[in-house]
C-alpha positions in Angstrom: 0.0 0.0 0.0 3.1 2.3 1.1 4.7 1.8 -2.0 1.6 2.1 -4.3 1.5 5.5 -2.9 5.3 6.3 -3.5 5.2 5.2 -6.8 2.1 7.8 -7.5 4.1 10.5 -6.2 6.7 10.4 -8.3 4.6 9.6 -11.5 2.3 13.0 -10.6 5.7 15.0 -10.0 7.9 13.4 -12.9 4.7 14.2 -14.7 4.5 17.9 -13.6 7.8 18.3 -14.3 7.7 17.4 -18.1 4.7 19.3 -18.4 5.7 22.4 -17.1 9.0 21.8 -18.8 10.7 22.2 -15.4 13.7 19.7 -14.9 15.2 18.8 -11.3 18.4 19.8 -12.0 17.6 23.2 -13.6 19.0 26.5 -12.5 17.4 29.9 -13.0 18.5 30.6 -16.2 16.1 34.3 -15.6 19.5 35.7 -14.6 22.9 36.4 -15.1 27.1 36.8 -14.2 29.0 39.4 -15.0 33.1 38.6 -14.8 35.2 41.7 -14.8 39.0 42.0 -14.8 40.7 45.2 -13.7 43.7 45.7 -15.7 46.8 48.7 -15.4 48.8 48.4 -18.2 47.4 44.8 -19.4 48.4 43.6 -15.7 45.8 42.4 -13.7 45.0 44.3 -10.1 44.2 43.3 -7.3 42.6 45.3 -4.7 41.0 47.3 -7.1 37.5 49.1 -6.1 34.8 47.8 -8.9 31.1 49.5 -8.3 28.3 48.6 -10.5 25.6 50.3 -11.4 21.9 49.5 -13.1 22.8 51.8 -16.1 19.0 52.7 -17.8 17.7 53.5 -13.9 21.2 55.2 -12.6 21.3 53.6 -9.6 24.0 52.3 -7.8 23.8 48.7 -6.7 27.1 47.7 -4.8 30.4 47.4 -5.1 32.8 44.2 -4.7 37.2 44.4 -4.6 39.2 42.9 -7.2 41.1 39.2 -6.2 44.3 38.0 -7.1 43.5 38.1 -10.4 42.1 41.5 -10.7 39.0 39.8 -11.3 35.2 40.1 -9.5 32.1 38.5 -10.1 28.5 39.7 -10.1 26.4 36.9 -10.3 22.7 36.6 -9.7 21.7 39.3 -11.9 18.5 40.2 -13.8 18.3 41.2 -17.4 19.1 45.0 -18.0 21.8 47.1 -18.6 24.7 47.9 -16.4 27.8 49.9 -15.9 31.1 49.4 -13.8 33.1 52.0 -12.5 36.5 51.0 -10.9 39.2 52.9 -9.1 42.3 52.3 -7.4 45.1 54.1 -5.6 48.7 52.4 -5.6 51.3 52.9 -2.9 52.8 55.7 -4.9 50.1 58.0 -4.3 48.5 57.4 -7.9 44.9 57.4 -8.4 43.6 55.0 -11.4 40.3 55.4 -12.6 38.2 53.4 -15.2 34.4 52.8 -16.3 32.6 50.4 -18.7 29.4 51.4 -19.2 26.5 49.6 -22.0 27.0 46.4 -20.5 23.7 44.3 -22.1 23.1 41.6 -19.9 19.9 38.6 -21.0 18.4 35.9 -19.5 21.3 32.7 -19.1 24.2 35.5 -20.2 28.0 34.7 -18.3 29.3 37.7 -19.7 33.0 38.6 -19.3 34.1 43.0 -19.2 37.6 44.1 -19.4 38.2 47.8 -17.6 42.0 49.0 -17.9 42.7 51.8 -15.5 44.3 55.3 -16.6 45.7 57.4 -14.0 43.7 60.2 -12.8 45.6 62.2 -10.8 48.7 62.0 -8.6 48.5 62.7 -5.1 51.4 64.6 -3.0 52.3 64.4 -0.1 52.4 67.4 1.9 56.4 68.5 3.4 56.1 71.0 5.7 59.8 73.1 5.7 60.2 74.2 9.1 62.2 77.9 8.9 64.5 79.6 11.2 64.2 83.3 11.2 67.7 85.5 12.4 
């Protein structure tokens, strides 16, 4: 009797799976990754600042720091439009900026964006000279 009713079970849900098209080992393909690598002079960065944005609304939606590979993923994404604008200051007192911006992102998509930093501006350090007046 126990098994009669097991075996129903799984015909109604195998069943209500093929209708509906659905399969047990599917993954909601309604989203999508974004993969983007940081680069300074075609060398990867790491520690780099990487914000992204939802593009057509202008809205900032967070921001993630390059690893090792001067890579960081945004995954989980709905369809849309996005932009990514990265930054990064080196130990030198250099500040590198760079954007990407049009990023077309559909259903399933595992899209890859490449950003290469320009410097911005350099940033001094302040010496105070200390005088002696005769």
């Amino acid at each position: 009797m126990k098994k009669t009713i097991l075996i129903r079970v799984l015909l109604i849900l195998v069943l209500s799976f093929q209708l509906t098209g659905c399969k047990l080992d599917e993954v909601n393909d309604d989203k999508g990754t974004f993969t983007v690598t940081v680069t300074l002079n075609n060398d990867a960065i790491q520690g780099a600042n990487v914000e992204l944005y939802d593009e057509i609304n202008e809205i900032y939606l967070f921001a993630k720091t390059t690893n090792t590979q001067g890579q960081v993923v945004f995954d989980d994404l709905d369809p849309g439009t996005y932009a990514f604008e990265c930054d990064y200051e080196d130990g030198a007192n250099n500040y590198y900026v760079g954007s990407s911006t049009g990023n077309k992102l559909r259903p399933g998509d595992d899209k890859q964006v490449y950003v290469e930093l320009h410097l911005y501006q350099r940033r001094f350090q302040k010496k105070f000279l200390s005088f002696r007046l005769k």
